[in-house]
N, C-alpha and C positions, 0 to 999 in steps of 0.2 A: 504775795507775801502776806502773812498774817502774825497779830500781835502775839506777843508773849503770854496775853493770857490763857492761849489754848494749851502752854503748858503750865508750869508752876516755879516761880519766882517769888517764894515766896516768906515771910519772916515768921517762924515759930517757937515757941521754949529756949529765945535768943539764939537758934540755930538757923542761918544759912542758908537755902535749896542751889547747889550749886551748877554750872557744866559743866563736862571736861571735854577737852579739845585733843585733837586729834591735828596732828603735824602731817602737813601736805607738803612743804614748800619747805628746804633747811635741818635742822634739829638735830645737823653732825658739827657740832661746835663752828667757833669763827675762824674762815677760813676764803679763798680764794678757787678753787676748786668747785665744778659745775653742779656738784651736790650740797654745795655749802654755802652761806650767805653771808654778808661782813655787817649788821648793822642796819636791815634794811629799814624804811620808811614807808613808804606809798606803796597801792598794789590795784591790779583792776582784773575782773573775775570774767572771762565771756564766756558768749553762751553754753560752752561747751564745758566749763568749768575749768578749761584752762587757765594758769596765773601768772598775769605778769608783774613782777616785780618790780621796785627800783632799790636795786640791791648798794644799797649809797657808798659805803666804806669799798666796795670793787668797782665803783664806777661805770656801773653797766645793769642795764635793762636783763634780765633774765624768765626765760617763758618755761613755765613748769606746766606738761601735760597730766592730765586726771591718773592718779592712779602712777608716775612717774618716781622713777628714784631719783633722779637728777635732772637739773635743768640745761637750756641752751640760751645762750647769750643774743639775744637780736639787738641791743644797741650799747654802744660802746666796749667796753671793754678791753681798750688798748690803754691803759693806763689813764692817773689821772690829768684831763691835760686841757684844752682849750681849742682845739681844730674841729674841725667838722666832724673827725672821726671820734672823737674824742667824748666823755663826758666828766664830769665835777661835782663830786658828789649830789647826785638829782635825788628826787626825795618824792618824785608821782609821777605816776602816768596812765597813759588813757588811752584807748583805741578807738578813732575815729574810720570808722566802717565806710562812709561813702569815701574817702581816699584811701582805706585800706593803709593806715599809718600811725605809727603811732607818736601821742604828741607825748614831749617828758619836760618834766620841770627841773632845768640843769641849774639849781640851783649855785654852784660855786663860779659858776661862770654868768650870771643873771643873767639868763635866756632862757626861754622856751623854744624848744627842739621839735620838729617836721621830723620824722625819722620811717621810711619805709622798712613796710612790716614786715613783708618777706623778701631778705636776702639782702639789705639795706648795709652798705658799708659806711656810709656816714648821712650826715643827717643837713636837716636848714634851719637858720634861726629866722622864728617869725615871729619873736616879739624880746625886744633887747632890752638891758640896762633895767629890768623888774627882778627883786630878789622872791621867785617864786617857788612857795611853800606845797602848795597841793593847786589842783585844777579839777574841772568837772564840763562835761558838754549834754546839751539837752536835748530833746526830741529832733529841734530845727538844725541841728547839727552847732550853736553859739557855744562857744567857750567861753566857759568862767575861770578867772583864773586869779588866785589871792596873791598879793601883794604884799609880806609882810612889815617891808619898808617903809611903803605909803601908807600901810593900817588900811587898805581896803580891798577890795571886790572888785571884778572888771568884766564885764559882759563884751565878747568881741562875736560881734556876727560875722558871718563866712564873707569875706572881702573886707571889712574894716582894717583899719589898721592902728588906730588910738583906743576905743574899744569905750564902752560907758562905765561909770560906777555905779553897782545898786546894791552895794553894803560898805558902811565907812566911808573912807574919803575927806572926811574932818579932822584929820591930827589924831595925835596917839590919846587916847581917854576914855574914860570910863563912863560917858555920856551915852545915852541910848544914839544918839547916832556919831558914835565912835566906835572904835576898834582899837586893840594894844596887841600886836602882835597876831594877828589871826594868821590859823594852820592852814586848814583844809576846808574844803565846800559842797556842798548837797545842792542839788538843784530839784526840787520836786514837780509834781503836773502842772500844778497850777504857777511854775516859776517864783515861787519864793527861793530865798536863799537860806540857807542855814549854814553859819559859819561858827568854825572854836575859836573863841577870842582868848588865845593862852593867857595875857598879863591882865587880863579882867576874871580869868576862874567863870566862863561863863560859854552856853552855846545862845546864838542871837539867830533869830528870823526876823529875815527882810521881804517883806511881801514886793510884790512887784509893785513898782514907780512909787515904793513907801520911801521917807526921809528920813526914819531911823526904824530900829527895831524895835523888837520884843523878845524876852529874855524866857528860853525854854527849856533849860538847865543851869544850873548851877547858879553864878550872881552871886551868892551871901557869903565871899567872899573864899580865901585858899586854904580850903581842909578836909577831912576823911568821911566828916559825917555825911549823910544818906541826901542833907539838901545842900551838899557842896560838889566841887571838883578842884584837881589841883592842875594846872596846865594841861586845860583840854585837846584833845589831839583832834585824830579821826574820827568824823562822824556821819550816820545815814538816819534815815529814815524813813519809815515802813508807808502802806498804805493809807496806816491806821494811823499817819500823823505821830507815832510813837517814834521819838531821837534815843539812838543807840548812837555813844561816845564812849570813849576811846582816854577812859582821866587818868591819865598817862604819871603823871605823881603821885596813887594810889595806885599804880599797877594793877589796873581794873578795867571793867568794861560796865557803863552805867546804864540800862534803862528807864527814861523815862516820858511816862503816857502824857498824852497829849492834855495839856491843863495841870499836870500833875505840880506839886510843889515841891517835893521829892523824888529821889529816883530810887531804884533798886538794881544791887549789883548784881551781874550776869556770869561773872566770871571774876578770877584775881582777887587781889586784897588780903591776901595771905600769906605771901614770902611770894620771893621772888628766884627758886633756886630753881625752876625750870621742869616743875610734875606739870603732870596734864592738865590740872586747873590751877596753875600757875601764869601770871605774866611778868615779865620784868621792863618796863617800860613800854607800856603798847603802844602802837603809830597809827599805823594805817588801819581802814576797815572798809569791808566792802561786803555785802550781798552779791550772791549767786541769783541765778532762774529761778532755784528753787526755796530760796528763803532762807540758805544757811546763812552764819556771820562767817567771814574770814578776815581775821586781826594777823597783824604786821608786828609780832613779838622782838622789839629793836633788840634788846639787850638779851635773849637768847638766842636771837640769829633762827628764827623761824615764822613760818605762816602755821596759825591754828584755823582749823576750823572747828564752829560751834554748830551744830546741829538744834536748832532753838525752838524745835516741834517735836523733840524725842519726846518720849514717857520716862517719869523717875528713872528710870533704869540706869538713866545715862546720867544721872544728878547724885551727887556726892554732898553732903553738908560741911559746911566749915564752921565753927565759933565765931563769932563777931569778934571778940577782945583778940581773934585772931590775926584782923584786919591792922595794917601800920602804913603810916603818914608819909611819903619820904617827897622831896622835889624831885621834878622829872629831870632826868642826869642824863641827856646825851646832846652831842655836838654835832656839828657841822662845820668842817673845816676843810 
């Protein structure tokens, strides 16, 4: 992957250098039907650029192939419910390759789900009674997985079964080692964690065996401007240490460089009625092989992807006084 400065993100004559995106996943309104998505949250890109979903409001994992008009269901999708077959509005998922399975964060039901990857009729729970938001797994195969309940972070190595914290875990607060609500997690080479702490407007790194973090977006509290975010979502980041989030109440997509005190926006912040550089509540985000973005567009019921090494060609400009402030409006129930 490489940073965004190879192409241009850039601020000029108060104009904007925008993306647009390109709908891989959804984008036939809200719906129940294997070309259409209800609301989704979480997504995870494999090598092949395959997408799987956790398509939340249908209750079911959904795998869209490259190039696909519509998807196919691999977990759940027998309604909302609580059996094994069953999922509860889950909100991420992951594909662990040496079991060849995939794990889902079933959120309505607090458990994380074992679910075999191909041809799987129902699934195992291997981690109960956690109201979990997003998860991530690293080189060694450990799963991270957030906890929005407990405000922390949980590292479970392969055979554990309590798992450690190495983000949060102090109560709900706005203290460098707290957390208020955190979404989703990055795990990078060097095992730091990178987590969106929604009710602090902030993205936090926790280096490995650190006791609190450091603050690598947002922090100056919940608004539109360039050194804020408004309930951070989804977020990754690149080689180059560069955190691309997902500010989910700006209906945007922020980058920003590592050190940086500001970010710049990547997409969105401009209406929300569903054009190609539009987002209406973004979630999820993920990197491909090849270094595209793919956002989890919750309130248009679509996956975009952004191509983030085109040339101008593919960049549209907006007005800044075009950009609007709203809180992030969606649920889980």
């Amino acid at each position: 992957m490489h940073g965004l400065d190879e192409i241009s993100v850039v601020v000029m004559d108060r104009l904007l250098m925008q993306q647009i995106g390109i709908t891989v996943a959804g984008g036939n309104q809200q719906g129940n039907r294997i070309n259409q998505l209800s609301n989704p949250y979480g997504l995870y890109v494999d090598n092949d650029q395959t997408i799987y979903v956790a398509d939340t409001k249908n209750h079911r994992i959904i795998e869209w192939k490259w190039n696909a008009t519509s998807g196919q269901v691999v977990a759940g999708g027998n309604g909302k419910g609580s059996g094994d077959h069953q999922l509860n509005n889950p909100t991420d998922v992951i594909i662990d390759k040496e079991r060849d399975c995939l794990i889902i964060c079933d959120y309505g039901n607090e458990r994380v789900v074992r679910w075999p990857r191909r041809n799987g009729t129902s699934g195992e729970t291997i981690i109960s009674n956690i109201f979990c938001l997003g998860l991530t797994m690293d080189e060694n195969g450990s799963l991270y997985v957030v906890d929005d309940g407990k405000h922390e972070v949980r590292r479970y190595r392969r055979g554990e079964s309590q798992g450690t914290v190495v983000a949060g875990g102090n109560g709900d607060g706005n203290r460098l080692d707290q957390l208020s609500l955190p979404q989703y997690v990055f795990v990078d080479r060097d095992h730091s964690v990178y987590v969106s702490d929604e009710n602090n407007h902030r993205v936090m790194k926790w280096m490995k065996g650190a006791k609190q973090g450091i603050v690598v977006a947002g922090g100056q509290g919940q608004g539109n401007g360039l050194t804020q975010l408004s309930c951070p979502q989804g977020v990754v980041v690149d080689e180059l240490g560069t955190v691309y989030v997902a500010d989910c109440g700006n209906d945007r997509i922020m980058r920003w460089s590592k050190g940086a005190t500001q970010g710049s926006v990547i997409v969105g912040g401009n209406g929300s009625e569903g054009q190609s550089n539009q987002l209406n509540v973004p979630i999820g985000l993920s990197f491909d092989r090849h270094g595209n973005l793919y956002v989890v567009d919750y309130g248009n019921h679509r996956i975009q992807k952004l191509n983030i090494h085109e040339n101008s060609q593919q960049i549209m400009r907006v007005h800044l006084d075009q950009m609007n402030f709203s809180p992030c409006e969606r649920s889980i129930e």
